[in-house]
N, C-alpha and C positions, 0 to 999 in steps of 0.2 A: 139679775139685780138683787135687792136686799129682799126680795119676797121669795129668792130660789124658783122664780119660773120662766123657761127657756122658753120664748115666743119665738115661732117659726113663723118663716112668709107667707106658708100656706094658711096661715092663722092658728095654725094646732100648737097648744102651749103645753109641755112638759111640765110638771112637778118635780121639782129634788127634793129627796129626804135631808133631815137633819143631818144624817152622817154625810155627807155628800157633798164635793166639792171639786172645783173642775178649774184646772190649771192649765194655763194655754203658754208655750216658749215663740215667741216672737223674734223676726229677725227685727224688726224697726216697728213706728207708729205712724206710718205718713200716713196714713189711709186710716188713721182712727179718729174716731169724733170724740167732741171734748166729754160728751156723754159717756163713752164709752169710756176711756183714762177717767173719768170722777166717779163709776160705778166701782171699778175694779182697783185692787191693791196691787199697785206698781213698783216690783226689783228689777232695778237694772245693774245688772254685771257686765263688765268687759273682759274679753276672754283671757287678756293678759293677766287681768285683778283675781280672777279664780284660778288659773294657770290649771296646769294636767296632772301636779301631786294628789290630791282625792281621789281622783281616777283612780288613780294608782294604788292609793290605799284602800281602797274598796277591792279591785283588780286582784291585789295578790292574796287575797284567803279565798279565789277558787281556781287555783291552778294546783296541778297534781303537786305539790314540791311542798315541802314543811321544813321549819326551823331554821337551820345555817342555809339549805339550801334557797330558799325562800328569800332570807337575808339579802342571800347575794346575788340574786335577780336586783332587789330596792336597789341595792347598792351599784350596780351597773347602769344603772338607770340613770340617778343622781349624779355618777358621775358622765355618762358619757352623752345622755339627753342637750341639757339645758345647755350646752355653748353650740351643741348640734343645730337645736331647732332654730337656736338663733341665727347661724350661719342660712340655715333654709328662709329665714324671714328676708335678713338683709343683702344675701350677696347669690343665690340660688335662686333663678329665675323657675319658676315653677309651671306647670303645663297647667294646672287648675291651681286657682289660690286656693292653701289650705291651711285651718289655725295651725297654732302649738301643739292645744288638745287630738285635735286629728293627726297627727304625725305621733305622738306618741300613744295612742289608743291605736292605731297600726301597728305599730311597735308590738306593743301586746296582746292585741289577736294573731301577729306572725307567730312571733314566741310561743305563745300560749298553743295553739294550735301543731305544732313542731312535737309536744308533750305527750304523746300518745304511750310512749313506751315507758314513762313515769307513773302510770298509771296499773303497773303489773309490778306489785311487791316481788317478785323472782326476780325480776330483771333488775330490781334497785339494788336489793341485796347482793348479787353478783358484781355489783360493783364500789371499787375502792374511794375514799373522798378525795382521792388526785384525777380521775377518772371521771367522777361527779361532774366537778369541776368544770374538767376539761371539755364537757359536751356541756353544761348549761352555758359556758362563756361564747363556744364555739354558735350553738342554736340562738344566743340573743345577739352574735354578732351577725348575723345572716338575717335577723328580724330588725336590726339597727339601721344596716343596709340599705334595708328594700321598705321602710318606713320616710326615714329621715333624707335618704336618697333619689327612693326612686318615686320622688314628687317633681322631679329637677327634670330640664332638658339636657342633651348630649351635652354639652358645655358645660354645665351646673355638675355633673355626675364626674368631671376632671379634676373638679376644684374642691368635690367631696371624697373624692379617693387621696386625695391630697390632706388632706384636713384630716381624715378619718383615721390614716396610719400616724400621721404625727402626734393625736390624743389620745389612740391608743399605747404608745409608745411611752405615754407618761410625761409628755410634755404639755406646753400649753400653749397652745397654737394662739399668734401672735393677733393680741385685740378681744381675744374671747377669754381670756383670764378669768374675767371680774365674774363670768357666768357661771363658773365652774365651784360647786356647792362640796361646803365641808361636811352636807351632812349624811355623807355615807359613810362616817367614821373613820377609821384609821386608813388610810393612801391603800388603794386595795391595786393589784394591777393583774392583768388578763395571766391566767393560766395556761389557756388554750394558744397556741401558737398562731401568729397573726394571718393574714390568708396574703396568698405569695403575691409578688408583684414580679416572679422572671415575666420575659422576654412583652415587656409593657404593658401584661393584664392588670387592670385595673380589680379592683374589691367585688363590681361587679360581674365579673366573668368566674367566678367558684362559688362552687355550690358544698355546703358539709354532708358529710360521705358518715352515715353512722353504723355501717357495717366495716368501716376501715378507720373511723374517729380521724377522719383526717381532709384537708382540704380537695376537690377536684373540680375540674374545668366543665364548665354544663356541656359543653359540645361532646365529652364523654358518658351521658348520660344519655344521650340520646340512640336508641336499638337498631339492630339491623333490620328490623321489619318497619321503623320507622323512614330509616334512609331509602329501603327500596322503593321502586318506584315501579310498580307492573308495566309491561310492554304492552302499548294501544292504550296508554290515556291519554285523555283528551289534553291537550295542551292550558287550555282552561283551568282543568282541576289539580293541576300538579301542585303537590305543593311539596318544595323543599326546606326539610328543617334544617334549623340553624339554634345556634342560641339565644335568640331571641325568644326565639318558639317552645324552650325549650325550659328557658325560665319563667317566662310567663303563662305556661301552663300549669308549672310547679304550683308558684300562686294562687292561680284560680283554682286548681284544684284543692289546695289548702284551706282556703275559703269554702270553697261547695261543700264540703266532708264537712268544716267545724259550722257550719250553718253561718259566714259570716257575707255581709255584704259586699261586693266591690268593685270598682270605678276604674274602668280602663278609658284610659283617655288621651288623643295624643293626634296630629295632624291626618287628613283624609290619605288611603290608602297605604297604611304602613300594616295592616293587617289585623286589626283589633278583633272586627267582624268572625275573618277566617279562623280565628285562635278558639274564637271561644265558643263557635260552630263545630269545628272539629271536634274541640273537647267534650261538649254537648252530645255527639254523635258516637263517642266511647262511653259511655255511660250505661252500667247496664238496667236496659227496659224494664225489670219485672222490678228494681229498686227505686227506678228515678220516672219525672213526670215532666221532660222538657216543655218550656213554653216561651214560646217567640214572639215578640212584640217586634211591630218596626214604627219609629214612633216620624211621621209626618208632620210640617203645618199647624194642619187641620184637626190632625187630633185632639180628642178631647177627653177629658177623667171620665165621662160615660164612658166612651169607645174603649177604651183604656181594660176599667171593669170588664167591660163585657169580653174581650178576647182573654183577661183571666180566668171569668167565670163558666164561658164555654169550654173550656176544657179543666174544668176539675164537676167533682159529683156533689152534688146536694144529697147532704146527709138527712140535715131538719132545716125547720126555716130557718133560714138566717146561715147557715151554718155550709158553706162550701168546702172541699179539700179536696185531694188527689183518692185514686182509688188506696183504700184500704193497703197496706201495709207498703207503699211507697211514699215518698217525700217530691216536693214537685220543687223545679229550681226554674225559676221566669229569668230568664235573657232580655234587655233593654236593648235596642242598636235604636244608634241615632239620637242619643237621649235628649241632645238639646234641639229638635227641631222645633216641637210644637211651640205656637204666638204663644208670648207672657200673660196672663191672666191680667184683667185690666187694672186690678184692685192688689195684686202681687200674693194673692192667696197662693199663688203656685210657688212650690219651694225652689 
């Protein structure tokens, strides 16, 4: 309150300093008392009124990419976002609902994460600004994809490969006109060559190939040591890859490397579990600190803690992590079992 002191249940009351200020993001106020709303100073935005540009402008001064290149990251953005996310809101049935801002901040931790090799002045300089070009249009169209896309169920993913060739094409896919923003300046149109659609693959079945700067099919990425299958296993453990397997381990791996979150989600037994066990299980030990939750019922944010805290080391008080000179990555399965918190404190 107006005196800066945090009274706890157990009756132990915190002091804040003058510098000191403590801001809470709320999904709603059902459960707030009038006390509470006339202490505190209340913003309220909706997600449409702030939209995902800030983001964005914040976003692009730390990706490896500078000046024209940079540009033309915004500029792909603006244009090929905002009639996207829209289509994701109104006609893309979605497997999790998710805002505007969440589909385009996927966007750009796909992208952004794809950037590795911008980041070694030899290899920029090696290449020409046709060449530039042609790999940043190609790696935000593979982050466009699997952002704005791959929120959607099978059905949704037909009517965005549908959608997705005809705005990239330089047309204006019929009713989302009005979305489509003049302000990525002059009509800019893709350099990179569109990713194929022979014999019915859809946008989602190619993957960019940046030792060949060209488009290929994930069921070609996938190794002969991954196809084999040793003789005497168990019929249980087999598992056969496909492209399914094969992109969405691309993914996850994308994410665990760039330190980023992510949410696999999608109807019981289609393999969510097995994908991201397996991948867990190539990880090398002396670098990584897997940790498996399997979340019940019953569980509780104790329980929760402590199957964290039991496997990482106490450095000082307070102070947990993995051993010394590895990074620990926690795995969730199951996420939405546990009861709702009675008061909706659970996110």
């Amino acid at each position: 309150d107006d005196n800066k002191k945090l009274c706890l249940p157990n009756s132990e009351i915190i002091a804040m300093g003058s510098n000191m200020n403590m801001i809470f993001e709320v999904n709603d106020l059902a459960v707030a008392s009038p006390a509470t709303v006339s202490r505190c100073g209340m913003v309220y935005l909706e997600p449409h009124q702030l939209g995902w540009e800030p983001a964005m402008q914040s976003w692009r001064h730390t990706i490896p990419l500078q000046g024209a290149h940079q540009q033309r990251v915004v500029d792909l953005m603006l244009w090929l976002l905002p009639p996207s996310v829209k289509l994701a809101q109104k006609e893309l049935r979605q497997v999790s609902p998710v805002t505007e801002t969440n589909i385009a901040i996927s966007c750009m931790r796909i992208f952004n994460a794809q950037l590795d090799e911008f980041k070694d002045e030899e290899y920029v300089k090696k290449l020409d600004a046709i060449q530039s070009e042609t790999i940043i249009d190609s790696l935000f169209l593979l982050a466009f994809v699997w952002s704005v896309g791959g929120c959607c169920n099978e059905d949704g993913r037909k009517r965005f490969d549908h959608f997705a060739r005809e705005l990239c094409s330089g047309a204006k896919p019929e009713g989302y006109g009005i979305y489509m923003q003049d302000k990525a300046g002059p009509r800019i149109m893709l350099t990179a060559p569109m990713i194929p659609d022979d014999d019915g693959h859809t946008v989602f079945d190619y993957v960019f190939c940046k030792e060949t700067n060209g488009w290929k099919l994930w069921t070609t990425t996938i190794s002969e040591e991954e196809s084999h299958i040793p003789s005497g296993t168990p019929f249980s453990s087999i598992i056969v890859p496909t492209k399914d397997s094969a992109r969405y381990t691309f993914l996850l791996n994308l994410a665990v490397l760039h330190n980023y979150p992510s949410l696999f989600c999608g109807p019981t037994g289609t393999g969510k579990s097995v994908y991201v066990n397996r991948y867990l299980m190539k990880l090398d030990k002396n670098a990584w600190t897997p940790i498996n939750i399997t979340f019940s019922a019953r569980t509780t944010a104790n329980m929760t803690q402590d199957q964290v805290d039991g496997r990482l080391d106490k450095r000082r008080k307070g102070i947990y992590g993995p051993p010394m000179g590895k990074k620990a990555v926690v795995f969730v399965d199951d996420l939405n079992m546990p009861t709702l918190e009675e008061y909706g404190a659970q996110p």
